[in-house]
N, C-alpha and C positions, 0 to 999 in steps of 0.2 A: 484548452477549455478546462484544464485539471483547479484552475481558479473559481472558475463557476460550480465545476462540482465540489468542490470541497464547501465555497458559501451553503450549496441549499443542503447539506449534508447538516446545516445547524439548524435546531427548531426555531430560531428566532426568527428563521428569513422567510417565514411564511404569516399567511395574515389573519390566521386563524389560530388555534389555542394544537399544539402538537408537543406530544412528549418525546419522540423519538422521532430519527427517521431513517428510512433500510434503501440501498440503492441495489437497483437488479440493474444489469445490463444487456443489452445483445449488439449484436457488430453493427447494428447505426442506430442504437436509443439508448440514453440512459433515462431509466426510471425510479422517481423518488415519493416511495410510500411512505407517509405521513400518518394512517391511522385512519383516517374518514378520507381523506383525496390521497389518487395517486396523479402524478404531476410526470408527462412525457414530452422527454424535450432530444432532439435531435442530433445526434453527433455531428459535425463538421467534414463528413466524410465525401468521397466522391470514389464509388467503384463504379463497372461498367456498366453495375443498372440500376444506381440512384446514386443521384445528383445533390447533396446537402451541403455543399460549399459555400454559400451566401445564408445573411440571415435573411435575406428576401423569398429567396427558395425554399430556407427552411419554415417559413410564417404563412407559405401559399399548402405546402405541402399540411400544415397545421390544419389550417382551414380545410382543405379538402377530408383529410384523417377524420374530422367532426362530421362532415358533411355523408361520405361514404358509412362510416359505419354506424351513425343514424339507422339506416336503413335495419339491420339487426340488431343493433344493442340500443335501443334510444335511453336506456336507464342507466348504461355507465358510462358514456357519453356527456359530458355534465357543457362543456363551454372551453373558451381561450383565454390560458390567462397569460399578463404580460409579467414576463421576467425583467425588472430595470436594476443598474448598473451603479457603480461598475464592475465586472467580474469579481471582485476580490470582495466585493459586498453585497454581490449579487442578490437579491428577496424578489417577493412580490407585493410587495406594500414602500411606501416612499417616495421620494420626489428624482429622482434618478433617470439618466436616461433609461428609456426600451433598450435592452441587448438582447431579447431572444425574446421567444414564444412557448408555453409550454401547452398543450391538451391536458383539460383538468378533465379526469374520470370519475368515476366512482370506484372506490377501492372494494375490492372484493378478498377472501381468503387464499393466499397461496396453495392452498390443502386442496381449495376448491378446485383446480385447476383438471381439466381433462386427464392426463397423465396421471397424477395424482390421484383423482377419483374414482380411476380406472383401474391402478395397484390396487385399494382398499376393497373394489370390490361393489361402488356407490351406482355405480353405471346401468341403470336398470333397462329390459327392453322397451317397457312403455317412454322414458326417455328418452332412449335411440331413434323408436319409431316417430315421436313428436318432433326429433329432430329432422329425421330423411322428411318429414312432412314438411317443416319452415323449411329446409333448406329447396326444396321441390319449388314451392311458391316465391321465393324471394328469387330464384333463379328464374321462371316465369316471367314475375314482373319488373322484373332487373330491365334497365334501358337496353337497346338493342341496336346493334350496328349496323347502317343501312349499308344495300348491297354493296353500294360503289365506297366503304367506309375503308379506311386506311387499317385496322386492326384486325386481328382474326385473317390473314390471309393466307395460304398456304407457307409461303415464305418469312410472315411474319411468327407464324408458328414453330418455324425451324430455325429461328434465329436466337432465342434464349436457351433452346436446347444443346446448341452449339458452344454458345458463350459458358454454360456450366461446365465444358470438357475444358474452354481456353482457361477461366479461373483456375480450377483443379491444378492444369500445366502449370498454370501461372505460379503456382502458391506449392509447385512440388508436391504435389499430392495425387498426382494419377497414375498409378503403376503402368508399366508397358503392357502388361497382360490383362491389361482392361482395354487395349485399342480394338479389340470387334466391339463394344457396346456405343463407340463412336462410329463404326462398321455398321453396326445395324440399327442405328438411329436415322442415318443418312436413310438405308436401303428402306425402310419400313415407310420413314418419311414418303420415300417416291413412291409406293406404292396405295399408300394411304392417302395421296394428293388429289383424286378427283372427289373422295368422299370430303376432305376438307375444303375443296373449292363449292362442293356443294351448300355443304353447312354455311359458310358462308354467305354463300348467294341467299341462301333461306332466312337469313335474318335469324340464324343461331348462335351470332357472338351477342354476347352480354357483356355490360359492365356487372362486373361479378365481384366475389372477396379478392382473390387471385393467391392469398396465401393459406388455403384451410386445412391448417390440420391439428392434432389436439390440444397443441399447446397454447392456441388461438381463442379457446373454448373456455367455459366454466360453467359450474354448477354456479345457476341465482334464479333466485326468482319462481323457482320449482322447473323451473325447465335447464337444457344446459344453450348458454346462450354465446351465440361469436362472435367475437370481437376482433380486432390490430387484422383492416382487410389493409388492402394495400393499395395507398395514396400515393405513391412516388412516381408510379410508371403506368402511363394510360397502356401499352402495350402488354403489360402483365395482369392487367386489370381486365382491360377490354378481350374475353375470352372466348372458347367453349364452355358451357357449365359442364359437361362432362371432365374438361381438365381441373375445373376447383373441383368438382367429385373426387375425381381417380387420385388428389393430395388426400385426401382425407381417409379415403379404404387403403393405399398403403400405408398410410401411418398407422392404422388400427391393425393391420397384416404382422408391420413389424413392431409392434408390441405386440404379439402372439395372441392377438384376436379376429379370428379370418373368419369366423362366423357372426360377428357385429358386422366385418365390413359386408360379408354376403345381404346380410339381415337388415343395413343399410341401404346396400343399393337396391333390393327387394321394393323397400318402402319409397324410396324416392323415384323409381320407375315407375311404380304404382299408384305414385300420387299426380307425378308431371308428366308423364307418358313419354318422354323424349327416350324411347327405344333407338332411334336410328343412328345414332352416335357411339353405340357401345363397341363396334369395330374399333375407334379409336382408344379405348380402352386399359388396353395394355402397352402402346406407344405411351400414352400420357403417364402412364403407372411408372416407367421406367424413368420419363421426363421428372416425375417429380421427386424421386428417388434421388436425383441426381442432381435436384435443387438441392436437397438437404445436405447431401454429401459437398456441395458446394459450400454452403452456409459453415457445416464444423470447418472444413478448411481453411474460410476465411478467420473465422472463429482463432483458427490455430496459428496462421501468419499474425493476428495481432497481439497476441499473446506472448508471442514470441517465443513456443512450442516448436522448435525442430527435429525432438523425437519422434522413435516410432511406437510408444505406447502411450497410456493413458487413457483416460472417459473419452475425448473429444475424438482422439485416435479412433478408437473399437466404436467410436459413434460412426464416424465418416467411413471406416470399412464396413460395417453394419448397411447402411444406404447402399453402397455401392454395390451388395450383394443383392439386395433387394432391386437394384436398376436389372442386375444380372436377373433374378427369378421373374421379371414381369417380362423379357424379350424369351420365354423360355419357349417354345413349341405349345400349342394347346390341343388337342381335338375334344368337340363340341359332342355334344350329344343332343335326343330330340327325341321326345316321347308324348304321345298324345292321349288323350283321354276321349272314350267311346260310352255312348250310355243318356238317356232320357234326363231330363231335370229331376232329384230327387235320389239317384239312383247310388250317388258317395262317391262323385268323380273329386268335387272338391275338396273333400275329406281326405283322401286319397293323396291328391295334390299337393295338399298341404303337409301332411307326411313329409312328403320326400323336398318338402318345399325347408324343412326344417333339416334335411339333411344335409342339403347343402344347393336343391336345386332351385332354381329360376324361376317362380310359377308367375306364367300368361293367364290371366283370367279372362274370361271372353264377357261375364260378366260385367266387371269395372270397363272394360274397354268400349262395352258396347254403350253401356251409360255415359262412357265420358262423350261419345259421341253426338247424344242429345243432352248434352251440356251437366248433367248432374252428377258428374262425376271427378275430381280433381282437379286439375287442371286441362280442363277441355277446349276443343275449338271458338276460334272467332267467331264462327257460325255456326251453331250446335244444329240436327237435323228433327225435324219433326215429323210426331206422326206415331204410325206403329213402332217401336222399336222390333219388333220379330217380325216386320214385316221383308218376305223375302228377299228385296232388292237389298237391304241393310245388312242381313246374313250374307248375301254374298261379300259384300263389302267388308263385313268382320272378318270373314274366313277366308279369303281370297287378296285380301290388301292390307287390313290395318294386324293380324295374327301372323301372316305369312311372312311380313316386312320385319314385326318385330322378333319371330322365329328366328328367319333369315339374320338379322343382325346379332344376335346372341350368342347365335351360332360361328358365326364371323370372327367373334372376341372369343372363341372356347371354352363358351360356357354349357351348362345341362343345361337343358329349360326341358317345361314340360307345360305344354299348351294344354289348357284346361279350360275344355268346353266340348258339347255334345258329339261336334264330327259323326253327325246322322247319314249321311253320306257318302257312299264309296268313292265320287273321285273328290272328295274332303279331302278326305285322308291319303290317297295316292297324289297329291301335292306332296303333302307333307314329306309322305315315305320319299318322294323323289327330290324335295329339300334336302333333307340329310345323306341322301347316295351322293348327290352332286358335289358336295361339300365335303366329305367321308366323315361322317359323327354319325355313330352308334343310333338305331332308332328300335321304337317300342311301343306298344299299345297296350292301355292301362284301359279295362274295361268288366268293373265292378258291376256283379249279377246281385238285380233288387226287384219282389215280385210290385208287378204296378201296386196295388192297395199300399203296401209301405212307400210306396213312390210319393202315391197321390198326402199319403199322412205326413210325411216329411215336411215336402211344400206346407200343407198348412201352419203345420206347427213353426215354419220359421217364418212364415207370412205372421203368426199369431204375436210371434217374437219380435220379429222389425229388426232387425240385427245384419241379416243376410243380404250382400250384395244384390242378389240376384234378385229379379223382377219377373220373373217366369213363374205363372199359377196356374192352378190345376187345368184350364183354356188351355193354355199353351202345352201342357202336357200331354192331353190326351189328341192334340194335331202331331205331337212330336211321335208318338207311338204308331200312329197312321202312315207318319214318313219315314222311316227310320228303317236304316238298312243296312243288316244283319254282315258281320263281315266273313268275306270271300275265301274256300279256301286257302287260297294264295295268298293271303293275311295272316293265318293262325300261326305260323313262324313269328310274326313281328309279336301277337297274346303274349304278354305277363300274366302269372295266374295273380299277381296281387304286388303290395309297396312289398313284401318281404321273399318273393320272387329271386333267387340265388343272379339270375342272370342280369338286373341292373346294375350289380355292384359290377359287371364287364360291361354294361352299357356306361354306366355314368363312372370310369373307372377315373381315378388322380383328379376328381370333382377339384376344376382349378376357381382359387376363390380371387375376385377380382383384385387387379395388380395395382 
């Protein structure tokens, strides 16, 4: 193909007015920016998990690359254009046979680029948070694999995980002293197998991006938007949304931002509610680490780099440390909040939610339940929300589960909400014995008259989650029960409390 590249490498061969033209590459696309189009056209390549040897395959896999990432980027996404021939004069205008397919984009700025905008420092959090929101929703309503579906299977899960150790071997690039991260990809696998047969069954594989992480991204549009999912392979495509998540927080990790990716998976929890997936977590974290360390490798057999230095080098051992830190041990921790509506549990929460911890809202969760909240149920519930059988339900099923899962992946969380009830909170406290993560009660003293002033003023405002008004207040004060000697071991006197920093101790940021 060095024929065809060099043609569209002149501005003549396109059918629009171009002054120059810049090719980027990666180990199966060459791309050729133009100035207003960027023009992506397909190596001829065949490794063990995409298939570009035909231009048949390459002009379907085209089609699809348009069709998939519609779905997120519908503005630089432009159409198909045809490339006619013959390689040595390869254009897109003329009377020539078709010899390839290119994806015409919309060009955007290199500078713009995730990575890029991320050094300078352009990465704001109200963009972060817009994005954990799109990506929450488009994971949603991403297609979805029915039970008896061939993707997403316990075994189809471990079969690309595997294939990145054979590459690696393949291309001499896996040191001996990396064989337990092949050791405990197996053992985690088995372990982790009924929870994936589960997901599963529940109709939690999506067609998803399948390759997200920052280099995928850009600043357009005022938001940062993403693009190049991946069209080649219904298998890497058809996933967990938590495994395209868990690419995208290590990549943010190893670029030395591990409070973007907490701050991320904050907002995308919060927005999609899919808690029960976060045990897998740090399995996928490792998996994807280990994509990447695959990719430089490949990178480095075609290059034809058989050193052991350089970027691409200190790239692929860089990944591969990072497979090493997401299989590292975790212990979870779990602290609850005690306290009437008004009284600064939230405030509180949020604190430590900024330090590095997990916050559960009982709030957003309770609303997502009668549908106003996120991404809520098929069948939202009606009625009272505070009405008791629904309390139980929050605090007993939909808090407890996503407690219990957090806790699972070793993360802090801090469940935030009233726990008016002593055996509320002896759940919980026996959550965390069961498991061994650290536990705590956070229970901020406010006289009722500021209680009851709170509530209005953030009823006044409209801003606040929360739909608890002075009604619900003053039945909360009626029920509300006081805790038990046997409790005041677990009181914090507050967020700056000397003992959380041994409760919520090596706060691990998702892998």
């Amino acid at each position: 193909m060095d024929d065809l590249v060099r043609a569209l490498l002149d501005p003549a061969a396109y059918d629009h007015p171009v002054v120059g033209v810049e090719l980027l590459e990666t180990h199966i696309s060459w791309v050729f920016l133009t100035g207003r189009f960027a023009y992506k056209v397909k190596k001829p390549v065949r490794f063990g998990f995409v298939d570009f040897s035909t231009p048949e395959r390459r002009r379907h896999c085209c089609e699809e690359e348009l069709r998939l990432n519609r779905r997120l980027a519908p503005d630089l996404y432009l159409d198909l254009a045809v490339i006619h021939g013959p390689a040595q004069r390869a254009c897109l205008h003329g009377s020539g046979p078709p010899i390839e397919t290119a994806v015409r984009m919309r060009q955007f700025q290199q500078r713009d680029l995730l990575p890029q905008a991320l050094a300078r420092g352009a990465v704001s959090e109200a963009l972060l948070d817009r994005l954990a929101r799109d990506l929450a929703v488009f994971h949603a309503a991403a297609a979805a694999m029915p039970p008896d579906g061939p993707w997403g299977t316990a075994e189809r899960v471990l079969e690309p995980a595997l294939a990145n150790f054979e590459s690696l071997q393949a291309c001499g690039r896996l040191p001996p002293e990396q064989a337990d991260l092949l050791a405990w990809t197996r053992a985690e696998h088995g372990r982790l197998r009924p929870l994936l047969e589960r997901r599963h069954s529940l109709g939690h594989i999506r067609e998803c991006h399948g390759d997200l992480h920052l280099g995928n991204m850009t600043l357009h549009g005022g938001r940062i938007t993403v693009f190049d999912g991946i069209e080649f392979s219904e298998a890497l495509r058809w996933i967990d949304p938590l495994s395209d998540l868990a690419f995208l927080l290590m990549d943010l990790r190893q670029r030395g931002q591990p409070a973007l990716a907490r701050r991320l998976l904050q907002g995308w929890l919060e927005w999609g509610g899919d808690y029960g997936g976060l045990p897998l977590l740090p399995w996928y974290g490792a998996y994807r680490a280990m994509v990447r360390a695959k990719v430089a490798a490949l990178r480095l057999a075609q290059q034809g780099l058989a050193g052991g230095s350089g970027p691409l080098v200190a790239e692929l051992e860089a990944y591969l440390a990072a497979a090493r830190q997401a299989m590292a041990p975790r212990r979870g921790a779990l602290l609850i909040t005690h306290g009437v509506s008004g009284s600064g549990k939230s405030h509180g929460a949020a604190i430590l939610r900024r330090r590095g911890w997990l916050q559960l809202r009982s709030d957003l969760e309770r609303r997502r339940l009668f549908g106003r909240w996120g991404c809520g149920p098929s069948s939202p519930l009606q009625g009272d929300p505070y009405a008791p059988a629904v309390g139980e339900h929050l605090y007993g099923t939909v808090l407890a589960e996503a407690a219990a899962a957090a806790l699972a992946a070793g993360l802090a969380v801090v469940v935030d909400a009233t726990f008016l009830r002593r055996d509320q909170r002896d759940r919980y406290c026996d959550l965390a014995r069961q498991v061994g993560a650290g536990f705590g009660i956070l229970a901020p003293v406010v006289g009722v008259a500021e209680a009851r002033q709170r509530i209005g003023e953030r009823q006044r405002l409209g801003a606040d989650p929360s739909e608890a008004d002075v009604t619900v207040l003053e039945k909360q004060l009626l029920a509300i029960e006081a805790l038990a000697p046997e409790e005041r071991p677990w009181l914090l006197s507050g967020v700056d409390d000397p003992r959380l920093q041994d409760l919520g101790r090596d706060l691990p940021s998702p892998p």
